[in-house]
GULUM-884130 format. One line per field, with one value per residue (C-alpha): x negated, y negated, z; residue number from 1. Coordinates in steps of 0.25 Angstrom, whole numbers. Layout:
X = X_...
Y = Y_...
Z = Z_...
firo = NUM_...
END
This chain:
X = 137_129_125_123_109_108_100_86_73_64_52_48_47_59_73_81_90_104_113_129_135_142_148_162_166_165_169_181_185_183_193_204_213_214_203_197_189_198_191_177_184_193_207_214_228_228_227_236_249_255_246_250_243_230_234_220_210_193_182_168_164_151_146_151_162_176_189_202_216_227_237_250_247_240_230_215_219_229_220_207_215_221_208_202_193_191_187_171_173_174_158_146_140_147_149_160_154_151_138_132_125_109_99_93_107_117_130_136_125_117_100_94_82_72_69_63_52_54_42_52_65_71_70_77_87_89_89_100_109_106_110_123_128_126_126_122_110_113_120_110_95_88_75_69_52_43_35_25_36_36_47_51_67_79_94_101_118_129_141_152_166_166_158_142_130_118_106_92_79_65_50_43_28_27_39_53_67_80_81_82_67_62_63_58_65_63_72_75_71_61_49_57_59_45_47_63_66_81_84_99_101_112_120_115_106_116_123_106_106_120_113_101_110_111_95_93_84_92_89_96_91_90_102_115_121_115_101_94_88_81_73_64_67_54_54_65_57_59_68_81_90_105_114_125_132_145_158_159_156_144_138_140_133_122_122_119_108_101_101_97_85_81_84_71_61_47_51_66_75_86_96_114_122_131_146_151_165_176_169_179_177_162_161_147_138_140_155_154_145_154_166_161_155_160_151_139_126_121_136_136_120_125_138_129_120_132_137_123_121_134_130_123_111_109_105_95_83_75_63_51_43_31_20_12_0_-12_-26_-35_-49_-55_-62_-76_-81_-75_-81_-93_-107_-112_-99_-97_-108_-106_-92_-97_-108_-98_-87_-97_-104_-92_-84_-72_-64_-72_-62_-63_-76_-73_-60_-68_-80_-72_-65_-80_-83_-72_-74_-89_-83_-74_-69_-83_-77_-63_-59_-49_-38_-35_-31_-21_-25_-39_-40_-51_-61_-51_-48_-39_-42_-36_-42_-31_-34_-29_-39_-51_-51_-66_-58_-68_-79_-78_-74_-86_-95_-90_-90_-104_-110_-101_-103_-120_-117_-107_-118_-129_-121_-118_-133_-136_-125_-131_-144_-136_-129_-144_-151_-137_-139_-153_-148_-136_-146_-156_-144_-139_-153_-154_-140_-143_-155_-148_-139_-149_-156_-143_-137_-144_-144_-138_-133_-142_-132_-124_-130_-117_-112_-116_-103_-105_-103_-91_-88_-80_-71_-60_-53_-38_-33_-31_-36_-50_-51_-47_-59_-70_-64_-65_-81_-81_-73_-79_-69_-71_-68_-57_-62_-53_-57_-41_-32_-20_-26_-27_-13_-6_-16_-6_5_-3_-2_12_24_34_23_26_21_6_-7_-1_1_-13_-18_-11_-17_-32_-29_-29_-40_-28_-27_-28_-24_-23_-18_-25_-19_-29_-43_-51_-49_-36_-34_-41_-40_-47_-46_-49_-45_-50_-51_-53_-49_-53_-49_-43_-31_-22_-10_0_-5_-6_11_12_4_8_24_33_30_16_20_29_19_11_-2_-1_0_-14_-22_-29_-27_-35_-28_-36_-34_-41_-54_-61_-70_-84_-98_-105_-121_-120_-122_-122_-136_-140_-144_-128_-125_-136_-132_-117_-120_-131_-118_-110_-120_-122_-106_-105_-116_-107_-107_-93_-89_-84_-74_-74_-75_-85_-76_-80_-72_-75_-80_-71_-75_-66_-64_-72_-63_-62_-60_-47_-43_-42_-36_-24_-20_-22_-13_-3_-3_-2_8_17_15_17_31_34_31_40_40_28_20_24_17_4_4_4_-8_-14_-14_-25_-34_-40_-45_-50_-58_-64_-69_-76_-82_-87_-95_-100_-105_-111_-117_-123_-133_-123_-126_-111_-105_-103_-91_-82_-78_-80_-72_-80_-75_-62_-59_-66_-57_-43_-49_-49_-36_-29_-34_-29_-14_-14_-18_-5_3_-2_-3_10_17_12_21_34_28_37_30_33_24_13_13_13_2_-7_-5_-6_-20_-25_-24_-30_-41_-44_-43_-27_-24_-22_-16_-7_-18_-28_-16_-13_-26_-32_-21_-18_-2_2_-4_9_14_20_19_6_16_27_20_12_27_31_20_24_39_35_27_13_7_12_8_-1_-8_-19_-28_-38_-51_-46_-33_-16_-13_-10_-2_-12_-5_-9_-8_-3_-11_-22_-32_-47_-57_-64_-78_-84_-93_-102_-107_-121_-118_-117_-106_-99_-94_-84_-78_-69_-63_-69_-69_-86_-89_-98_-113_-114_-101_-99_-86_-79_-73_-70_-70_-81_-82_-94_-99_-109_-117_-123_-131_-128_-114_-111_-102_-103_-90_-89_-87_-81_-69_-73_-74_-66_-76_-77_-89_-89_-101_-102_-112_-121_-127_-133_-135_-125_-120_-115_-109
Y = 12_0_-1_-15_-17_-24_-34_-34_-38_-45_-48_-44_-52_-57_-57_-71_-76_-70_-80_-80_-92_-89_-99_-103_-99_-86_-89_-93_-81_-71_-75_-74_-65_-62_-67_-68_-75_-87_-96_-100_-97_-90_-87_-81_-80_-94_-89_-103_-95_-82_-82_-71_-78_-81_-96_-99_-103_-105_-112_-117_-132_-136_-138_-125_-128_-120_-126_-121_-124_-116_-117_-115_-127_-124_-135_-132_-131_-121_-112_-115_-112_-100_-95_-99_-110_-126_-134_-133_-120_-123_-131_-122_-130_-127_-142_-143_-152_-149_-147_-156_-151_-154_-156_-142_-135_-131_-135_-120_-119_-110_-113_-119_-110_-123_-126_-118_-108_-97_-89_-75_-69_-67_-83_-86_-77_-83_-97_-92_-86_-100_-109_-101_-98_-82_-75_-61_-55_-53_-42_-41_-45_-42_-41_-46_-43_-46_-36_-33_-28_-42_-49_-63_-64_-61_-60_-61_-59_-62_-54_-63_-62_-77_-69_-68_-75_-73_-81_-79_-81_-80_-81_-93_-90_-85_-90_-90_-97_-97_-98_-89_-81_-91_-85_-78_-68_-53_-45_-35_-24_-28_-18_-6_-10_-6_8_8_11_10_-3_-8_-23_-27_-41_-42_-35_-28_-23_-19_-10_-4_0_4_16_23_26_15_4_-11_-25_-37_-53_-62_-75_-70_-68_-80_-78_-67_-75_-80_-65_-59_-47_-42_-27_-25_-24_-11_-5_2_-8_-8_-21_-18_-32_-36_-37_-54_-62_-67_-52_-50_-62_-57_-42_-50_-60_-48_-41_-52_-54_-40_-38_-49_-42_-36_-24_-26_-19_-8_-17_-11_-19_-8_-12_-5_-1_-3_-14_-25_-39_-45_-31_-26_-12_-11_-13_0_9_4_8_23_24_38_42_49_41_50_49_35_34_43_33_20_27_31_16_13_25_17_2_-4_-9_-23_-32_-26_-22_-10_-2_-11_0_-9_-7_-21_-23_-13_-17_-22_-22_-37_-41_-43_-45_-60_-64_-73_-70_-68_-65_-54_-46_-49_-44_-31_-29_-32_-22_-11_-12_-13_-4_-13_-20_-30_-40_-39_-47_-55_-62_-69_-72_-79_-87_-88_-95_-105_-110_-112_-122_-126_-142_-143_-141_-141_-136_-145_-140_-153_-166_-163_-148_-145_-130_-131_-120_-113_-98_-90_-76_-63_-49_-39_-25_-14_-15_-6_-12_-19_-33_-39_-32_-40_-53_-53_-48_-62_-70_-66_-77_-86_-84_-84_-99_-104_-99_-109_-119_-118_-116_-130_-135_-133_-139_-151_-152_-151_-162_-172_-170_-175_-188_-190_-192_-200_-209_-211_-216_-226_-231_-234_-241_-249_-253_-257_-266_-274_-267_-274_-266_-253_-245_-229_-219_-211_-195_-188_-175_-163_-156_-140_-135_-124_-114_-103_-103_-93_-104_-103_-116_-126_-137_-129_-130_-144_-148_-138_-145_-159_-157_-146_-152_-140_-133_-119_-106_-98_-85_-73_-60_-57_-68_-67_-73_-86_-84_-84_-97_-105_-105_-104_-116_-120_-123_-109_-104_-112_-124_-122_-122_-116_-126_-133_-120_-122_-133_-129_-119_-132_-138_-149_-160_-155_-164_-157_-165_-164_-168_-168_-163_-175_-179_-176_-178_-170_-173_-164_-168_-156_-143_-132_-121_-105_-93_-78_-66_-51_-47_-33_-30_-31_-42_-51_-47_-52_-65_-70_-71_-75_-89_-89_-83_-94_-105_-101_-96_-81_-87_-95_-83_-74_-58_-45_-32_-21_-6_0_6_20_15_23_22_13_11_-1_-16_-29_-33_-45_-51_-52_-58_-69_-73_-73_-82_-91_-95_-97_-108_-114_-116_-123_-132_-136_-152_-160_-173_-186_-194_-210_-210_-201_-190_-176_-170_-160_-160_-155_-145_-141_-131_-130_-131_-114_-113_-122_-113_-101_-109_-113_-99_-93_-104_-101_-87_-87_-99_-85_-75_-84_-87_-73_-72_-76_-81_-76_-71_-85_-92_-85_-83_-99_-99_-89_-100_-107_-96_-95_-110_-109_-95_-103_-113_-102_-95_-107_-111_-97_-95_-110_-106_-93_-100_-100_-109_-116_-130_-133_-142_-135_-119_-110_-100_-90_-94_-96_-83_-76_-83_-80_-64_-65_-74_-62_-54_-60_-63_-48_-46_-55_-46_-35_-41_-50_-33_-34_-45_-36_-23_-12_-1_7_-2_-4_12_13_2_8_19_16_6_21_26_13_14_29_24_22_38_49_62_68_75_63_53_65_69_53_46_51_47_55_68_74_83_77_62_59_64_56_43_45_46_33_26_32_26_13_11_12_24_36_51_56_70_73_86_88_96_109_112_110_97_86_73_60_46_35_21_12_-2_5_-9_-1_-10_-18_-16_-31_-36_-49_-60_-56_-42_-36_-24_-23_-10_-5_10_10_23_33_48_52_63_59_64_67_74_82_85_73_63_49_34_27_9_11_-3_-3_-15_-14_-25_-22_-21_-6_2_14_16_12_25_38_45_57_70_82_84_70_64_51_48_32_26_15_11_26_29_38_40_53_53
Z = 52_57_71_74_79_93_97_94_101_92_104_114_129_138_133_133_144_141_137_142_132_121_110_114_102_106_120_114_103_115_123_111_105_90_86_70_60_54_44_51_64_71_73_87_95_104_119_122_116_111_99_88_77_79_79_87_78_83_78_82_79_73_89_93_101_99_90_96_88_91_79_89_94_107_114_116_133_130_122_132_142_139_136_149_143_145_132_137_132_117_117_116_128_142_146_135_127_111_105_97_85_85_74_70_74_63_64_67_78_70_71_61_62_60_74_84_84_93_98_95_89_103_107_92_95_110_103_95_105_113_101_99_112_111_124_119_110_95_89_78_75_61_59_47_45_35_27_38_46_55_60_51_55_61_58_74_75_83_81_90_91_83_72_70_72_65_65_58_64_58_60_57_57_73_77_76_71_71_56_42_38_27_13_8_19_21_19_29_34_25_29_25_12_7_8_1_-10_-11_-4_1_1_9_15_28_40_45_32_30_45_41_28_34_44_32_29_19_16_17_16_16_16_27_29_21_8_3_7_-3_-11_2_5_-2_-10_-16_-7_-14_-26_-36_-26_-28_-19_-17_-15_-6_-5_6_1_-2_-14_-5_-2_-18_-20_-11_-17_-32_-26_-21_-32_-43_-33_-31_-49_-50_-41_-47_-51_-47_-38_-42_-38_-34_-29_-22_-19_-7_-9_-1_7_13_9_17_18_19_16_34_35_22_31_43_34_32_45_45_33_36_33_21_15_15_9_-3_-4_-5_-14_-24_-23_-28_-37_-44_-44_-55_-55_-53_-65_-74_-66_-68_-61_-65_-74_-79_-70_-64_-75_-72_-66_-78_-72_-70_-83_-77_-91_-91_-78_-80_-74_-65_-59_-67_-65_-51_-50_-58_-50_-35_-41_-44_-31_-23_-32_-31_-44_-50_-48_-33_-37_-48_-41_-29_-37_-46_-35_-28_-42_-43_-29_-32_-44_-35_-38_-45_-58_-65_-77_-85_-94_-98_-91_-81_-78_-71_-66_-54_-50_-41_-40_-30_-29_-21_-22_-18_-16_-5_9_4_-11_-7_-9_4_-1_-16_-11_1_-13_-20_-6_-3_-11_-7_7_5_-3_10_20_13_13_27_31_24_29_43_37_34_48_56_45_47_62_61_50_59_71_63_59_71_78_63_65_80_76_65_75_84_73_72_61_50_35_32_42_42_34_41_36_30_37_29_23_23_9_11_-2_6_19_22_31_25_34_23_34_36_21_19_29_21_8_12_14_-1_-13_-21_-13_-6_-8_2_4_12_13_16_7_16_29_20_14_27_33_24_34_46_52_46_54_53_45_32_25_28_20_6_-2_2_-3_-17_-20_-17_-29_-38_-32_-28_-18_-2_8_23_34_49_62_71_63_57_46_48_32_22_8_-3_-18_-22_-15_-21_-14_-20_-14_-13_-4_-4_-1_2_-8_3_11_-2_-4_9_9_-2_-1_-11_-5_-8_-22_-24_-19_-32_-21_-27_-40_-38_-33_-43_-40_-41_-36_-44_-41_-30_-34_-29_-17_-21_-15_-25_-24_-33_-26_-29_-35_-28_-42_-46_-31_-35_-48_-43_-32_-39_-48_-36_-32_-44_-45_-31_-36_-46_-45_-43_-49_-45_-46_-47_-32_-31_-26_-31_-41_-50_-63_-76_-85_-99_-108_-121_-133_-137_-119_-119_-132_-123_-113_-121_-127_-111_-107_-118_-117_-101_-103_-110_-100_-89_-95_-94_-79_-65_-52_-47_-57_-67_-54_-55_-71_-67_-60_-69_-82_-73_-71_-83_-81_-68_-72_-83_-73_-66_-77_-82_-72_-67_-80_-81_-66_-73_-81_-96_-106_-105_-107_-90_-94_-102_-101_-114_-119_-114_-100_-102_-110_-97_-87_-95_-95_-80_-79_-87_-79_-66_-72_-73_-58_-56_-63_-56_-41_-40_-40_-26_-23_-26_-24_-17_-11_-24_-32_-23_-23_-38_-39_-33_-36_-51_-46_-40_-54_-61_-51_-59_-72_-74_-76_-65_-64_-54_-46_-47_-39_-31_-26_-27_-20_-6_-5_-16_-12_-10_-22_-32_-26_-36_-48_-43_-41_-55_-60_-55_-61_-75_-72_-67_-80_-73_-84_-91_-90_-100_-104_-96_-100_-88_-93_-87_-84_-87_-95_-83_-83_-80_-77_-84_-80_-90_-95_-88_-91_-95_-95_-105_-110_-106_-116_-114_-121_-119_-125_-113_-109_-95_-96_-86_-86_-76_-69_-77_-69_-66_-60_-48_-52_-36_-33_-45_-44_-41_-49_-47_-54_-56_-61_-69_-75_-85_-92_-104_-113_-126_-131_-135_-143_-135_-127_-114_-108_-111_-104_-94_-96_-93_-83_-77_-83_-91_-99_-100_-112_-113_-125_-126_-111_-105_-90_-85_-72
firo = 1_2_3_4_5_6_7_8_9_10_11_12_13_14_15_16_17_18_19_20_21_22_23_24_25_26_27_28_29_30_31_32_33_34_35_36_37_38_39_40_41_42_43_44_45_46_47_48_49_50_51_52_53_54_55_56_57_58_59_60_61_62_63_64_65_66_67_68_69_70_71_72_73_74_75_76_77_78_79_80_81_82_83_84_85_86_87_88_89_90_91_92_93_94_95_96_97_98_99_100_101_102_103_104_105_106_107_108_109_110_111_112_113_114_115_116_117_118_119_120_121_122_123_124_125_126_127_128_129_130_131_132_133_134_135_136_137_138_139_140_141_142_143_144_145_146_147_148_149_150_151_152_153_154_155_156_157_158_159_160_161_162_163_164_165_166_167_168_169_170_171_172_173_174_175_176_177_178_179_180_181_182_183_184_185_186_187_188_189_190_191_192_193_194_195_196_197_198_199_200_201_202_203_204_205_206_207_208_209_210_211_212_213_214_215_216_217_218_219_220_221_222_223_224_225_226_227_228_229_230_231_232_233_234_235_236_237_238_239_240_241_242_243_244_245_246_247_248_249_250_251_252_253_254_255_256_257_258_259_260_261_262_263_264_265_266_267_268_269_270_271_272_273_274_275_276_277_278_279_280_281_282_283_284_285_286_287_288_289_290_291_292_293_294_295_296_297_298_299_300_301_302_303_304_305_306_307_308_309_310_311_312_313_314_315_316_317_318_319_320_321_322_323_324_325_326_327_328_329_330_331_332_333_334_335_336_337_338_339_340_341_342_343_344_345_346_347_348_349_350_351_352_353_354_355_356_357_358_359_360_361_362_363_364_365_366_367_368_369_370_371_372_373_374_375_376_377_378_379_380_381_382_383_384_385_386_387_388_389_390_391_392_393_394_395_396_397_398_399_400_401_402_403_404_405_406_407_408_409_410_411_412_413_414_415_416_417_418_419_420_421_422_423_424_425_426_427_428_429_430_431_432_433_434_435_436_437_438_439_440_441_442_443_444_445_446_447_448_449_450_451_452_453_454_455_456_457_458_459_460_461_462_463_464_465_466_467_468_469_470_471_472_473_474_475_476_477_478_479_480_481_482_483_484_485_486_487_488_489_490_491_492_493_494_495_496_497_498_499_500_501_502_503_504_505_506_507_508_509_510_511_512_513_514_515_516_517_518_519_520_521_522_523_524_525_526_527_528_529_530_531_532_533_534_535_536_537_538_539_540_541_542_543_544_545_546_547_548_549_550_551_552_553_554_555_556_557_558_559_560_561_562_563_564_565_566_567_568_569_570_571_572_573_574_575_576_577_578_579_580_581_582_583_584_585_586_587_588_589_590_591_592_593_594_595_596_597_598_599_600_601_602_603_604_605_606_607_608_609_610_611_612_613_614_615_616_617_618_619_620_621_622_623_624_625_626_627_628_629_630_631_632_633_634_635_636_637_638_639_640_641_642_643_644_645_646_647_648_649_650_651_652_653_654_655_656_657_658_659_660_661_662_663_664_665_666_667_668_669_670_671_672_673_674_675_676_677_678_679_680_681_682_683_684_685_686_687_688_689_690_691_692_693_694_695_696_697_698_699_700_701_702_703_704_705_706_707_708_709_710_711_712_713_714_715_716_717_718_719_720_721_722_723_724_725_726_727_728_729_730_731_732_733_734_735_736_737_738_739_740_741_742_743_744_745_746_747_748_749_750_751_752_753_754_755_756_757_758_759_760_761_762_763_764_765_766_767_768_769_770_771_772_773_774_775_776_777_778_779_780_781_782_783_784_785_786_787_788_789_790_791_792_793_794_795_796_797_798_799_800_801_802_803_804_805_806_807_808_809_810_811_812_813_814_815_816_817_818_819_820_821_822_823_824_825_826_827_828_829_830_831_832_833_834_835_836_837_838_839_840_841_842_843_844_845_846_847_848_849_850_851
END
């Protein structure tokens, strides 16, 4: 059934010299009779006598050179020459003379795949066919790719008549080597499983291509039986797979790893393990199809799926039916002014989610504090002012819009500081002059008394850079130990800087950037700048950008996941909003206030140490704030217990956030005029900063789905986020007129089904105003939102997705984010629900709203 594939060009340009050597090995076994596999050898009938028995047995030495022993008794010259040979026939080289094992070749001659670089696959595989003698192209080249479709490594084979060769090479950044893909490995044909949703797993890429004749979807990991545990298996993920293994104890052994790995994925995969009947021992799925041959391709697809119709599933994993945790809306309420008012004001101008705002003006904040203040837990735990932040959202989500909103002031601080900076540099030039005419004259005079004072270099005060090379950095920190804020309009250019400059694209920046998180210890090392050491104390460096869904799953890698630097950064992934013409704008008033704090936090003053080295100045928690403390820390002490792998690491870092938040509220409400104690945080601040902590451990729940996400899920999410963004219910003909891929009849009904059976929501009764009774989904745990109230008395009222009718249209209606602020706190619900007709009428202390 299978066709083996031929050779493959994997580049393009001028093909390689054609080699004519062979191993003599080979050279060897071709010239006799009754040739087969014995032991690691072989066995044949000696050409030196009338052999009936196969008495000649053949080997390869660890140099490659041929052993010869007949078991008759015949010499080596009687066997050479009756094959026509001379004993310089038996070395690989032509002189005759053995050869020697070198550093950075194994023993069987194979590569060791950590040497050369190679510019392309073509000139691995020629290295190959040099080191082993091979005078022809490869039977066999499999292609492995990455998600994106791009080559990442190849499997090459050799089928000789002394048995087969095959040798991995893989990409190393640009380049090329004779070596295994470093795990995590793809698997292959890996860009088709995102569409499958039945998936077979065999041993091996050509069991996969026999498999594949048929119509189906295979897969298989790269280097051997012993090897699965190397690839990553996450596309897998909530499918329907079938584990066919070969007929041996190690094929077995292989078929059960797989499905162990597979049974753990987030949701799990529908794991068989399908025994093919009748197959010989080291029998595989492609000897089977060879076996039935005669079979027609839709017989044998019906007899593969009655095998797996009859296997049992595999351990006791089941279709994951709990949705990920639904979108609760940001708790606005808990921010401090003015950066809530600022954030209100943004989202409604912009008509994006509040927290688009609220993320990078919180990061904005903490950089302003920077290693000005720390906050101290207790002796050997101080939490520094330092917050990483990613909004994620689908292109078109007004994510650059938002963060440029935030970044504005920032921008406007940075461009005065560079404008006296330039100030700075003119007057120096003028000093330095002046000095320089002094000390000529001092020395002149005969160098009696003090020498004049050498005028100090101005240093340009830096609060923002979007330079991601930790070297660049180090320089703009060595002159700012406040730190700096990183700010990255797309987060992934500064995720794949780390490994830019590393040899075979690993090893690079990443772990530099771990410890700026902590405010930690940064020592960079220069060969050729001056100074070529850098030393900063203190490294504190916060970051901020947007990012797409599908580019943060492919930034950050289960490496980056295991590293703990998804772990460090706070998320915000809300539903996509209706994009409406909006009249509103940012008062100027709100920018002012926000920005007057943002000035007042980076004047903050720094301590010293007994050197007279800055460091920054500790501030506590009052006696009722370390209370709140402790019950967070127990109670996220249980819930972190209950998590794994990924998610126990950011639950990790979550436990810290509530600290670091309080920091920040603290001194933005200390910079906003209250009347507070600037040394220790009240409970006011810290119960704030545990509201928005909670609130981001829920955006971890909901986010890190994104990292095992099929094509299933990612289909149902947003769809479920479509109907969030509508107030969490829909029918039939509201998803089917409002979403354009399900247009088709019956797809809007059978995708609203799926949600129900995955646990999202439930039908419910729907009696429209006019009309038959109709079914409308509802989404479950839809989160509504709280009514805020203030200290001061004051209400922020938010009605969130209520249908209006549009007051210039008439007949249309559509969602509307209608925030209201009143003084007085009011008994007087919020809002009531919409008419039959589409009208909502909205009371404030007496006043009403018709829309």
């Amino acid at each position: 059934m299978a066709s083996r594939s031929g050779p493959v060009r994997t580049s393009g340009g001028p093909r390689p010299r054609r080699c004519k050597m062979i191993r003599p090995i080979d050279e060897i076994l071709s010239r006799l009779n009754g040739v087969r596999r014995c032991g690691k050898g072989w066995a044949a009938r000696c050409p030196a006598h009338d052999d009936r028995r196969a008495s000649l047995s053949i080997s390869e030495g660890l140099d490659g050179r041929v052993l010869l022993h007949c078991h008759a008794g015949c010499s080596l010259d009687m066997i050479l020459s009756a094959l026509n040979l001379e004993v310089k026939n038996l070395f690989p080289n032509i002189n005759g003379t053995p050869r020697t094992v070198k550093r950075g070749d194994s023993a069987n001659g194979k590569p060791d795949g950590g040497g050369q670089l190679f510019d392309l696959p073509d000139d691995a595989i020629w290295a190959i066919r040099q080191q082993q003698r091979l005078g022809r192209k490869p039977d066999c080249i499999w292609e492995y790719k990455d998600s994106d479709g791009r080559p990442v490594g190849f499997v090459i084979r050799w089928d000789l008549q002394s048995g087969k060769i095959i040798r991995p090479i893989s990409r190393r950044g640009a380049k090329w080597v004779i070596g295994a893909m470093e795990p995590p490995r793809p698997l292959y044909n890996l860009p088709k499983l995102a569409a499958a949703k039945l998936v077979l797993v065999v041993e091996g890429e050509k069991c996969a291509d026999a498999a594949a004749s048929l119509g189906f979807i295979t897969t298989t990991s790269a280097g051997g039986a012993s090897a699965a545990h190397l690839s990553d298996w996450s596309p897998l993920a909530g499918r329907e797979v079938w584990v066919f293994p070969d007929n041996d104890e190690a094929g077995r052994q292989y078929a059960e790893t797989v499905a162990n790995i597979l049974a753990k994925l987030r949701p799990p995969a529908r794991v068989k393990i399908v025994e093919l009947p009748g197959l010989p021992e080291g029998g595989d799925i492609a000897d089977w199809l060879q076996e039935h041959d005669a079979i027609e391709t839709e017989g044998l697809c019906q007899r593969l799926e009655a095998l797996a119709q009859a296997a049992e599933p595999w351990g006791d994993a089941e279709p994951e039916t709990n949705p990920p945790p639904s979108y609760k809306p940001f708790p606005v309420e808990a921010l401090p002014e003015p950066i809530r008012s600022f954030v209100t004001a943004g989202a409604e101008a912009l008509g994006c989610d509040p927290v688009y705002i609220a993320l990078p003006a919180l990061v904005v904040a903490a950089s302003a504090i920077g290693n000005a203040r720390t906050l101290k837990l207790k002796r050997s735990w101080q939490v520094p002012a330092v917050l990483w932040g990613a909004i994620v959202g689908e292109s078109g989500t007004l994510k650059s819009p938002a963060l440029n909103l935030v970044l504005k002031s920032v921008y406007q601080l940075q461009s005065q500081a560079f404008a006296r900076h330039a100030d700075n540099v003119r007057q120096y030039a003028e000093d330095y002059e002046r000095w320089q005419q002094a000390q000529a004259a001092w020395k002149k005079a005969g160098a009696q008394g003090e020498p004049p004072k050498k005028p100090e270099e101005p240093k340009c005060q830096r609060i923002v850079t979007s330079d991601t090379t930790v070297e660049a950095l180090a320089a703009i920190l060595m002159d700012n130990c406040r730190g700096i804020l990183l700010a990255r309009d797309e987060l992934s250019g500064w995720v794949n800087s780390f490994n830019r400059y590393a040899k075979n694209g690993k090893g690079g920046d990443e772990s530099h950037w771990l410890a700026m998180y902590n405010a930690s210890t940064l020592i960079v090392d220069r060969k050729t700048v001056i100074p070529k050491n850098i030393h900063i104390p203190r490294a504190a460096v916060s970051i901020i950008g947007g990012i797409q869904p599908k580019i943060l799953r492919r930034c950050l890698t289960p490496e980056h996941r295991d590293s703990g630097l998804a772990a460090r950064l706070l998320f915000a992934f809300p539903p996509r909003l209706p994009k409406r013409w909006r009249e509103s704008d940012l008062e100027p008033e709100v920018e002012e206030r926000f920005e007057i704090v943002l000035k007042r936090l980076y004047d903050l003053e720094m301590d010293t140490d007994k050197n007279g080295h800055p460091q920054p100045k500790i501030v506590h928690l009052s006696p009722e704030a370390k209370a709140i403390w402790v019950r967070f820390f127990e109670t996220h002490a249980v819930e972190l217990a209950k998590q794994e792998d990924d998610l126990a690491a950011a639950y990790a870092k979550i436990e810290e956030i509530p600290a670091r938040l309080a920091l920040v509220f603290h001194h933005v409400r200390w910079a906003n005029g209250e009347a507070l104690s600037p040394w220790h945080i009240d409970a006011q601040s810290f119960q704030a900063a545990i509201e928005v902590a909670e609130w981001f451990r829920n955006e971890v729940d909901r986010l890190y789905q994104l990292f095992e996400e099929t094509p299933d899920d990612e289909r149902l999410r947003k769809l479920a986020d479509w109907i969030a963004a509508r107030g969490g219910t829909a029918t039939v003909r509201e998803v089917q007129m409002g979403v354009k891929s399900l247009r088709s009849p019956g797809a809007a009904e059978a995708a609203l089904n799926e949600l129900v059976e995955r646990g999202f929501g439930t039908w419910e009764a729907h009696q429209p105003g006019r009309g038959r009774p109709a079914r409308r989904f509802q989404l479950k745990r839809f989160a509504s939102t709280k009514t805020p109230v203030n200290k001061n008395g004051s209400v922020n009222e938010t009605v969130r997705d209520v249908k209006l009718r549009d007051p210039n249209t008439c007949d249309e209606e559509r969602p509307f984010l209608l925030t209201v602020d009143r003084s007085t706190v009011s008994q007087t619900p919020p809002s009531q629900a919409a008419s039959d007709k589409g009208e909502a009428e909205v009371h404030i202390e007496g006043d009403s709203m018709i829309f």
